[in-house]
C-alpha positions as CSV (number, residue, x, y, z in Angstrom):
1,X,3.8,-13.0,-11.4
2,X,1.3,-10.7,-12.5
3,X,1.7,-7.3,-14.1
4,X,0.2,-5.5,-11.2
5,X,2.2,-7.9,-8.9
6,X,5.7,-7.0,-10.5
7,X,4.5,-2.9,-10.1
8,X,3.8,-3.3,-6.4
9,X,7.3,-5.4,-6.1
10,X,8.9,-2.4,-8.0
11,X,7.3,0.4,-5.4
12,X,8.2,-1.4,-2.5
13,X,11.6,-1.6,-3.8
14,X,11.9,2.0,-4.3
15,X,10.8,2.5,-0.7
16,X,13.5,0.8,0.5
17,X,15.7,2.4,-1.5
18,X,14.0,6.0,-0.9
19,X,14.6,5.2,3.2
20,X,17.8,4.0,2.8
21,X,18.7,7.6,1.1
22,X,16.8,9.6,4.1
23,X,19.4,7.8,6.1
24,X,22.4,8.6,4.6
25,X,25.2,7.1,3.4
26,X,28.2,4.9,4.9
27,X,25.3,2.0,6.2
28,X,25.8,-1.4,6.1
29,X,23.9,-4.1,3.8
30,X,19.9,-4.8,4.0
31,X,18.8,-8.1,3.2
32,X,15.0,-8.1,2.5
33,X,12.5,-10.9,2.4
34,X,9.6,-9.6,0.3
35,X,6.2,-12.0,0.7
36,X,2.7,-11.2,0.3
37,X,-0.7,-12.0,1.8
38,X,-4.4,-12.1,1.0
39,X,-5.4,-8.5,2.3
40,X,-7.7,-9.0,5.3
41,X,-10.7,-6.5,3.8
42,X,-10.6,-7.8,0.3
43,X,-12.8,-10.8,-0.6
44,X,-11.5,-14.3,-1.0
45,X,-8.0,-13.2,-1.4
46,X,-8.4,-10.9,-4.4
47,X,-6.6,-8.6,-3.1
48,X,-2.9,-9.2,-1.5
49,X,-0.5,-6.8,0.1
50,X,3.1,-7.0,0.3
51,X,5.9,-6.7,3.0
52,X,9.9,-6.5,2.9
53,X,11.3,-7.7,6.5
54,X,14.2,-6.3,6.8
55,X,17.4,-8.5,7.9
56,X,20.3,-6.5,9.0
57,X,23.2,-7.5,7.6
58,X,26.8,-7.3,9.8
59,X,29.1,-5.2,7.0
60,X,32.4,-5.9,8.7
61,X,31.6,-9.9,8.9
62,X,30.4,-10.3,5.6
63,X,33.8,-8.2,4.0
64,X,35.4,-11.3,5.5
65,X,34.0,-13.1,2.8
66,X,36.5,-13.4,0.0
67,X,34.0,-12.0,-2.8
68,X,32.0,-10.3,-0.1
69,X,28.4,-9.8,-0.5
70,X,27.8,-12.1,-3.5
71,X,29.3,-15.0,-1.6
72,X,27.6,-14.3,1.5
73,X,24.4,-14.6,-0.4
74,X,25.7,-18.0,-2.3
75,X,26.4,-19.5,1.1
76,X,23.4,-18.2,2.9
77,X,21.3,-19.8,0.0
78,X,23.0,-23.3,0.4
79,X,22.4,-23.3,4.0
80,X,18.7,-22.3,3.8
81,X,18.2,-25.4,1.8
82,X,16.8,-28.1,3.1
83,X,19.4,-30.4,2.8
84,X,21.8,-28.2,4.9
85,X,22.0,-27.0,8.2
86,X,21.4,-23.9,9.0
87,X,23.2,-23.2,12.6
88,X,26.3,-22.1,11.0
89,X,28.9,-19.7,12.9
90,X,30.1,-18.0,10.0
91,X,26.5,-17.3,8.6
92,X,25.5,-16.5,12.1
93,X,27.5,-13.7,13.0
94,X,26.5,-11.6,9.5
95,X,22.6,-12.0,10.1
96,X,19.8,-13.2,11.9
97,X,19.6,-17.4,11.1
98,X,16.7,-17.7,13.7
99,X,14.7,-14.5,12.6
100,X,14.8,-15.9,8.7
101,X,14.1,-19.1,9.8
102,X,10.5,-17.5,11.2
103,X,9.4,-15.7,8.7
104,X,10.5,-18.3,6.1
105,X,8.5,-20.7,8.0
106,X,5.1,-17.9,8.7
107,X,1.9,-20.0,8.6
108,X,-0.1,-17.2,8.0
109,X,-2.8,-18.9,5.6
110,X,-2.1,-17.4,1.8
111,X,1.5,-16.0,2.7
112,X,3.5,-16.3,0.0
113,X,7.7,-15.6,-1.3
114,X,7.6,-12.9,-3.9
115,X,11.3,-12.2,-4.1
116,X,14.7,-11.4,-2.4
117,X,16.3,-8.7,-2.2
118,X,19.4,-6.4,-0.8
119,X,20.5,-3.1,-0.5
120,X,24.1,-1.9,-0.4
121,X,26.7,0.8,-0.6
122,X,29.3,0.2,-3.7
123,X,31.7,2.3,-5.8
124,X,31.6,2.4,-9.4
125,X,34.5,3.8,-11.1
126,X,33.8,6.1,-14.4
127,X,36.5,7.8,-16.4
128,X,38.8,7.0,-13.6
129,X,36.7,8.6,-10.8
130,X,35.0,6.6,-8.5
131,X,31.1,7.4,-7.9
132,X,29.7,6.1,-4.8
133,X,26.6,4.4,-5.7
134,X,23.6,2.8,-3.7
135,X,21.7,-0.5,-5.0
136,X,18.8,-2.1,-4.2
137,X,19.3,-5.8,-6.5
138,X,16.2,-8.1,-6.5
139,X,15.1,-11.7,-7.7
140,X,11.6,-12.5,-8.2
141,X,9.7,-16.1,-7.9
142,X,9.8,-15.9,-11.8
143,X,13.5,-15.3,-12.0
144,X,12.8,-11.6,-13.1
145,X,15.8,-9.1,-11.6
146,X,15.1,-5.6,-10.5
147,X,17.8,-3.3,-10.1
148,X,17.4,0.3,-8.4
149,X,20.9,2.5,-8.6
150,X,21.3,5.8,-6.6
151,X,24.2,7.8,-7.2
152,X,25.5,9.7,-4.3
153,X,24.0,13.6,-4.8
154,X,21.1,12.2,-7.7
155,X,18.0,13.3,-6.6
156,X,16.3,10.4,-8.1
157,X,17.5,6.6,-8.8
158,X,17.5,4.7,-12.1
159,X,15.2,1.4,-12.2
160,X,15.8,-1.7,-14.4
161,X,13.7,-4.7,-14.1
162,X,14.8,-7.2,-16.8
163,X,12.9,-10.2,-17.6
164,X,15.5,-11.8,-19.3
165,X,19.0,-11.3,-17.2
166,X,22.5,-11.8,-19.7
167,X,25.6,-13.3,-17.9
168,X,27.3,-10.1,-19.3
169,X,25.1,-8.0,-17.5
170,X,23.9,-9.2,-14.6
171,X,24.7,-7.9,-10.8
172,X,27.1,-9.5,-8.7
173,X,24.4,-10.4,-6.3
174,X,21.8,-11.9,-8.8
175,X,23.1,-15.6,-8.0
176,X,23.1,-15.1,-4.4
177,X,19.3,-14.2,-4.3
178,X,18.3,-16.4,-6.9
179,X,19.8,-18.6,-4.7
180,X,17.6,-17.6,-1.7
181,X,14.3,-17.6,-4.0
182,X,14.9,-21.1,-4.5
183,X,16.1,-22.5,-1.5
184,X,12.9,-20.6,0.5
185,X,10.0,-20.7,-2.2
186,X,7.9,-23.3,-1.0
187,X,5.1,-24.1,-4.1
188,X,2.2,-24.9,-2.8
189,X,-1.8,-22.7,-3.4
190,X,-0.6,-19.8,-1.6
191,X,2.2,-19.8,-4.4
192,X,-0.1,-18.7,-7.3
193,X,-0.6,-15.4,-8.6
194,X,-4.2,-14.1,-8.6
195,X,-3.2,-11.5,-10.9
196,X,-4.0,-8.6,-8.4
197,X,-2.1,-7.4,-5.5
């Protein structure tokens, strides 16, 4: 992805995250699929604009999950493959199968996957005290990973997008939505990056 690609990725991230904090806290995961498009008033495509739609997320059925979110994004990933079926009961019940079906499937000429991403509630414990924290984690078509962190009472979140992810270091989540850039990015010339929004 383009420089200007990864910037607009990074601003529509922190709009999710800067809605999410107008709404307050104790609200269940976001899943987001974040695609582009060739911008209707731009010629030939040269300019594109992006879109996150927003997949609610049932909290209480995914803490059923034995590792929780990051497993609920493993197994949505190897369902959304096309190898595997996708009307699953389990998966069902924590989002919208049909609804990601659709937009995965969009024919809108020039549409394209930029990245996945979700937004959650989590605790992080410092010095012994718990913090309650906000996150919006992200993977890109290029493997990239964005990561936007809110604590509870910051007026402004912290951003990291690391080109290079370390085991060591990387979120919970990253494997999940890796997981769901791959299974749902379908290569094709809507794929490449003009190097503009």
């Amino acid at each position: 992805m383009s420089f200007a690609a990864v910037h607009t990725l990074t601003g529509l991230l922190l709009n999710v995250e800067a809605s999410a904090d107008g709404l307050g806290w104790g609200r269940p995961p976001l899943l987001l699929l974040v695609q582009d498009r060739p911008s209707p008033s731009a010629p030939h495509g040269t300019r594109r604009q992006a879109r996150a739609a927003p997949l609610p997320v049932h909290g209480r059925r995914v803490g059923r999950y034995r590792a929780g979110l990051p497993e609920f994004l493993r197994d949505l990933a190897a369902a959304l493959r096309a190898d595997r079926p996708v009307g699953r009961p389990t998966l069902a019940a924590c989002v919208d199968l049909g609804l990601i079906g659709d937009l995965v499937a969009d024919p809108t000429p020039g549409l394209r996957l930029l990245a996945w991403a979700v937004c959650y509630e989590d605790v992080l414990v410092e010095s012994d005290e718990p913090h309650e924290i906000r996150r919006v984690d992200a993977v890109d078509v290029d493997g990239r990973g964005y990561r936007i962190t809110r604590s509870r009472g910051e007026p402004h979140p912290v951003v990291v997008v690391n080109d290079r992810p370390e085991r060591d270091y990387e979120p919970a989540t990253r494997p999940g939505l890796a997981g769901l850039v791959e299974a749902t990015n379908r290569p094709g010339p809507s794929s490449q990056d003009p190097g503009s929004r």
